[in-house]
N, C-alpha and C positions, 0 to 999 in steps of 0.2 A: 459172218454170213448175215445177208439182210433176211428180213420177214418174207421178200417175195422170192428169195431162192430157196426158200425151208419148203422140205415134203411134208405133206399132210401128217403122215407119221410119226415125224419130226415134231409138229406143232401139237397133236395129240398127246407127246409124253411129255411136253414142256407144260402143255397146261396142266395134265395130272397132278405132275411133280410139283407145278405152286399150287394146287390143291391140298397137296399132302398126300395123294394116293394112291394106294399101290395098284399093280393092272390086275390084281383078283377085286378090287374095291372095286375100280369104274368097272369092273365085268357085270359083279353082281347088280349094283346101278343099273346097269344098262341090259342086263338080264340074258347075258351073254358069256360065252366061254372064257378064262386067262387066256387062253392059246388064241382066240381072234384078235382081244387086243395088243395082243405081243405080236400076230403079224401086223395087225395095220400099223404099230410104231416100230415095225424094220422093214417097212411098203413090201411085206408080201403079198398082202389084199386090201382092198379097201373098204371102209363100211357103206352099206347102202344110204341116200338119200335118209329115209326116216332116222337112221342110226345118227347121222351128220345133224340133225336139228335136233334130236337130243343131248345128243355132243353139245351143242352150240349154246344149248337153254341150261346144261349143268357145268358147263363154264362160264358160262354170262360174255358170249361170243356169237357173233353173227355167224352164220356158215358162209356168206361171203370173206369173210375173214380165212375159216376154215379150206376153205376150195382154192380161194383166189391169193388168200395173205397178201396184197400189196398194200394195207396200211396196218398201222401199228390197230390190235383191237382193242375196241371201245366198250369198256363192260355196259350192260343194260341194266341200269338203273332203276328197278321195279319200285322201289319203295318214292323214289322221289317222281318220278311218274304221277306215281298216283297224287301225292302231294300238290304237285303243281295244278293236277284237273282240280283237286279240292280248292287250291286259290281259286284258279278259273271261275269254277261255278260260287266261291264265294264273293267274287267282286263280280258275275254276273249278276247273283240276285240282290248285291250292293246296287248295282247300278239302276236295278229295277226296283228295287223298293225307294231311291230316291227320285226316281222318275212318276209313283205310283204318288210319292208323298207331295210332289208338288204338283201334279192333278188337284189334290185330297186342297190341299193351298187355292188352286183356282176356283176349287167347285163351291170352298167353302164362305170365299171372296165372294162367289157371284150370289151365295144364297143368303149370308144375312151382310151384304151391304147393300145390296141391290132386291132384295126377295127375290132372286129368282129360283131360290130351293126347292128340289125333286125328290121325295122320298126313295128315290131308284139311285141317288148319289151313290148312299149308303155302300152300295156296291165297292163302289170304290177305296173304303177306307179296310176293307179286310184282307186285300192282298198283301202289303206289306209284312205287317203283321205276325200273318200265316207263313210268309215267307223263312223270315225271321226262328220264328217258332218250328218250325220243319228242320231248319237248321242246324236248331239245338239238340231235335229229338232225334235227328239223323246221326248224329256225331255217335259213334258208337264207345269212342273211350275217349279218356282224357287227354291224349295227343291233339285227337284231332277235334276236338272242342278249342283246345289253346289256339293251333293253327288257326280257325274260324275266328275268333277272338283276335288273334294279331291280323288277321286281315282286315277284320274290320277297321280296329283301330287305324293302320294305315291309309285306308279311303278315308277315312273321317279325318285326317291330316291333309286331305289336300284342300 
């Protein structure tokens, strides 16, 4: 039997069952009687809308999956999610602090080769910096300090 002829039912006790649990488990979970989830996995009822997205978020399942099953599900990856926005935003303010640093380079070129130095530079040379700094202070454990750290390292390789 494919995934898109399986009953909602059907797909609710398959997923309990690779959870490990039993329909007094996902009842209590779900804050709900044994006897509902024993009818919805023999389709004598179905769970409502809000029931289906919790469903959906304590399997790590879309409810398109749920409802429609015409692809294999795709667990949702919360942890590397977040990872990846922490690359994101660490090669964005990579990008900008190399962008800031070679301002910092031209402003510093025009002011003592040329005197045309402005007290109001200055400005410029604390974003980096601060950027930098924010970053480290942000990191809340040690995971994600290294992550920051091998990002860097990475940009700094190209």
């Amino acid at each position: 039997m494919s995934i898109g002829e399986m009953s909602l039912g059907e797909k609710i006790q398959i997923l309990r069952k690779q959870k490990g649990m039993t329909q007094d488990q996902l009842a209590d979970v779900l804050n709900i009687s044994r006897q509902a989830v024993s009818k919805w996995e023999t389709n004598e009822s179905q769970p409502d809308i809000e029931r289906l997205v919790e469903i959906g978020n304590l399997f790590n399942v879309s409810t398109d999956f749920l409802i429609k099953g015409d692809h294999i599900p795709t667990p949702i990856d919360k942890t590397g999610s977040s990872k990846e926005r922490f690359l994101r935003t660490s090669r964005i303010s990579f990008l900008v602090s190399a962008i800031y640093s070679m301002a910092i380079g031209v402003f510093l070129l025009l002011g003592l080769v040329w005197e045309l130095w402005h007290p109001g530079w200055v400005v410029f040379l604390a974003p980096p910096f601060l950027v930098r700094l924010l970053q480290h202070v942000i990191s809340k454990n040690e995971e994600d300090y290294k992550t920051f750290e091998e990002a860097i390292e990475r940009e700094d390789d190209w």
